[in-house]
C-alpha positions as CSV (number, residue, x, y, z in Angstrom):
1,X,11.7,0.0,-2.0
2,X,8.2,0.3,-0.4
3,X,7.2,-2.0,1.9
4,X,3.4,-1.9,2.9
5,X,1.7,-3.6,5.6
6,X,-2.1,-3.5,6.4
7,X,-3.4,-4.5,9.2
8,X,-6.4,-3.9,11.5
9,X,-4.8,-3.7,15.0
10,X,-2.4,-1.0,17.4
11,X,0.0,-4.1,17.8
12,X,0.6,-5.5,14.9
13,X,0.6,-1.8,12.7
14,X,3.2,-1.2,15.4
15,X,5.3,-4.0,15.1
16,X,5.4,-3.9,11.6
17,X,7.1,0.0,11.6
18,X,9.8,-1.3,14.3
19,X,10.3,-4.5,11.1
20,X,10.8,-3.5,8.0
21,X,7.3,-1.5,6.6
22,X,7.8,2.0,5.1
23,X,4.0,1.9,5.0
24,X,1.3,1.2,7.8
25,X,-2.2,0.8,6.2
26,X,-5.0,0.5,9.0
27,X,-8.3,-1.6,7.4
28,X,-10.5,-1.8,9.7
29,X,-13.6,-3.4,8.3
30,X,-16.9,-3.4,9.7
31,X,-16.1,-0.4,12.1
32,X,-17.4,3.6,12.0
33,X,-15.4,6.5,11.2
34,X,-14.9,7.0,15.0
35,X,-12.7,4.2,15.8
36,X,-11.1,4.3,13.0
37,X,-9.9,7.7,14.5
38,X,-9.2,6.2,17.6
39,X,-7.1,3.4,16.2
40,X,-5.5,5.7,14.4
41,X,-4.6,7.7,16.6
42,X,-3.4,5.0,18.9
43,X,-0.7,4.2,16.1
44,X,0.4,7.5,15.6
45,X,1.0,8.2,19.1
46,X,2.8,4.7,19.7
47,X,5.1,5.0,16.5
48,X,6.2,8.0,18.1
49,X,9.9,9.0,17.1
50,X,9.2,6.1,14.0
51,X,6.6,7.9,12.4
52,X,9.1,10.2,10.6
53,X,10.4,7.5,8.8
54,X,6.7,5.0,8.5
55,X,3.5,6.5,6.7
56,X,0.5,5.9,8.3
57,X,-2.6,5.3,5.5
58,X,-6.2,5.1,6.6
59,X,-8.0,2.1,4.1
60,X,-11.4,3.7,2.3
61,X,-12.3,6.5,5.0
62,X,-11.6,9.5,3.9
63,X,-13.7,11.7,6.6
64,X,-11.4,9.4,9.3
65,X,-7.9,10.4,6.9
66,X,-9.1,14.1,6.8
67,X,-9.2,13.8,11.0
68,X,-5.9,12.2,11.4
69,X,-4.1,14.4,8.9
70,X,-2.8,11.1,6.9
71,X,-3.2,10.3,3.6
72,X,-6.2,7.5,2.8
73,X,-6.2,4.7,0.0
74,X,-9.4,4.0,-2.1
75,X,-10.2,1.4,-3.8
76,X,-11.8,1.6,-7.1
77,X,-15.2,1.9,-6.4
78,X,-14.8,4.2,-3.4
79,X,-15.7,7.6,-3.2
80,X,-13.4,10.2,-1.7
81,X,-11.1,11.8,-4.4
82,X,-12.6,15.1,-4.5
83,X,-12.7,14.8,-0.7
84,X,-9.1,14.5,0.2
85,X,-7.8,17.0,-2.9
86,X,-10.2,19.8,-1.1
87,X,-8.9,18.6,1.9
88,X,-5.4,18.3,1.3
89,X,-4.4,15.2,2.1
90,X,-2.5,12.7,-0.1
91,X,-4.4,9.2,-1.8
92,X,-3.6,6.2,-3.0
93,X,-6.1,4.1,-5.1
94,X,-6.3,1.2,-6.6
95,X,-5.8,-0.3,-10.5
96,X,-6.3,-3.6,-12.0
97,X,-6.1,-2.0,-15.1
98,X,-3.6,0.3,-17.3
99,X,-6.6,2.5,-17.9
100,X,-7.5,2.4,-13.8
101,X,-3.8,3.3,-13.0
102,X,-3.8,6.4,-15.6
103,X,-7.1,7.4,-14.2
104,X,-6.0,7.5,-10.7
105,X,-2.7,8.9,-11.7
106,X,-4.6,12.0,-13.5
107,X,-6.7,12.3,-10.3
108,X,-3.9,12.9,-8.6
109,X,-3.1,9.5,-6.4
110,X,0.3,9.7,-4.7
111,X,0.7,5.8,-5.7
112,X,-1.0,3.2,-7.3
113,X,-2.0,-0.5,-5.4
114,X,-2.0,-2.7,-8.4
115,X,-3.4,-6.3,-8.8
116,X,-4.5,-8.2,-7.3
117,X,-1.5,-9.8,-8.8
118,X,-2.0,-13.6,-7.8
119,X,-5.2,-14.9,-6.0
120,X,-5.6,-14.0,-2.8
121,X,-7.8,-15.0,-0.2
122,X,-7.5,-11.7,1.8
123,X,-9.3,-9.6,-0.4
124,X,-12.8,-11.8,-1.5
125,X,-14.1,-8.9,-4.2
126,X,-10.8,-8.7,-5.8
127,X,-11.0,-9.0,-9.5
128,X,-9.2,-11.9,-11.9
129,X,-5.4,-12.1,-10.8
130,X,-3.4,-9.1,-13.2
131,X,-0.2,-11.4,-13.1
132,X,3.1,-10.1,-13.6
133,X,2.5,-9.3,-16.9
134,X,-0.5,-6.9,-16.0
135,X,1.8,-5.6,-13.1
136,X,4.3,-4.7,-15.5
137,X,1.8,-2.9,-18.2
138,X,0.1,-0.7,-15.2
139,X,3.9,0.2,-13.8
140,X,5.1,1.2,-17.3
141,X,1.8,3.2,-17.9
142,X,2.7,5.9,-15.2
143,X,4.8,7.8,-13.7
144,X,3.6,7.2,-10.2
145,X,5.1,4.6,-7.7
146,X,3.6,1.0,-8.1
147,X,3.0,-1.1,-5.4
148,X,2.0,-4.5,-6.1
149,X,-0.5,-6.2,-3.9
150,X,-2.2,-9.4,-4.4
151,X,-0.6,-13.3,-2.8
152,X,2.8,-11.5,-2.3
153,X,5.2,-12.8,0.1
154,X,9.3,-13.2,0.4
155,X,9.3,-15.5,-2.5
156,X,7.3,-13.8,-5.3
157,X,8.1,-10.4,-4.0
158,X,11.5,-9.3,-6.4
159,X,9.5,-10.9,-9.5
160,X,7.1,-8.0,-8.5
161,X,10.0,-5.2,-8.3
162,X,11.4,-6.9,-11.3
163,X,8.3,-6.3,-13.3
164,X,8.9,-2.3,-12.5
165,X,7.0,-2.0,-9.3
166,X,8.3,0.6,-6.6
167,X,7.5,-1.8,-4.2
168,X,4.8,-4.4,-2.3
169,X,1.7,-4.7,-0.1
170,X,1.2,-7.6,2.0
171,X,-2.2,-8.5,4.7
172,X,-1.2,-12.0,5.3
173,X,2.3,-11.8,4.9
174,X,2.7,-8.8,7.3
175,X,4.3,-11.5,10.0
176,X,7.1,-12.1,7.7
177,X,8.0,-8.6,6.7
178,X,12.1,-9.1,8.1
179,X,11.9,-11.4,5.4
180,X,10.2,-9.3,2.7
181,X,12.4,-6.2,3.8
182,X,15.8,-8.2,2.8
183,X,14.0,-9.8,-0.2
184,X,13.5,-6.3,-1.2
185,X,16.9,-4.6,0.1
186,X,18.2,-7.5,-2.1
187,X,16.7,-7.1,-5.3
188,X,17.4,-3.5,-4.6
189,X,21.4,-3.8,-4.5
190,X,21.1,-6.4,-7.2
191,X,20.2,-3.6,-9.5
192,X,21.9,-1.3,-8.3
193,X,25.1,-3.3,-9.5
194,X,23.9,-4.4,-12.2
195,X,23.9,-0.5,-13.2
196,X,27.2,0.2,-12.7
């Protein structure tokens, strides 16, 4: 199961690889395409030996992805696909739709960040919540992994999986990823015996 955290600083990105998160996200709003290298470059040298096992994803910059040599998510509106195809480098992008999500999937995106599945404060120009019901129409529209993203937490999180996502995104849940991470190891064996 994915687990992806984003965050905006070297301690916390770090912290989350050592607790649980398959997936490091750096958003740094408000900042240029320099320190957004820098910072990146910060994570990637402390996650040392971890970084085999944690990707590191650079939020909306591609020309800052491209410099790293990571892969970069885009929201809808964002420019950049042509970009990081020419450039080789992997991309997410986002879907509130099952038409966004088989867009992106023909574009080529390496996953899909779907919701905003409940309302979130993190994200202010996030669309009308998808719920679990739009969740579960984007994941069974491709053959991508889903991650949902949107008011997720430990809770909520195995309705998400349940509704056929390959995993979750979290901003202000990121300080309880141990919890998420057995929530999600959990719903994982759950299936897995329910299959046998």
């Amino acid at each position: 199961m994915i687990l992806h955290a984003i965050t905006a600083d070297l301690e916390t990105a770090v912290w989350a690889a050592a607790n649980g998160a398959s997936v490091v996200q750096l958003r740094l709003k408000g900042v240029d395409t320099a320190r957004r290298v820098r910072t990146g470059r910060e994570v990637l040298e402390a996650l040392g030996e971890r970084r085999a096992a944690v990707m590191v994803v650079m939020n909306d910059d591609v020309e800052a992805a491209v410099t790293l040599g990571i892969p970069v998510h885009l929201g809808q509106g964002d420019p950049g696909v042509e970009r990081a195809r020419s450039a080789g480098i992997g991309f997410g992008r986002s879907a509130a739709s099952v038409d966004e999500a088989r867009q992106a999937e023909a574009e080529g995106a390496m996953y899909i960040g779907a919701g905003a599945v409940w309302e979130t404060p993190s994200k202010t120009d996030a669309g009308p919540a998808i719920g679990l019901e739009g969740l579960a129409a984007i994941c069974s529209s491709v053959g991508i992994p889903v991650v949902a993203i949107g008011g997720i937490d430990s809770g909520n999180a195995p309705a998400c999986i349940a509704a056929g996502a390959s995993g979750v995104a979290v901003i202000r849940a990121v300080s309880e990823l141990p919890r998420l991470r057995a929530a999600l190891d959990a719903t994982a064996s759950g299936a897995l015996e329910e299959s046998r």
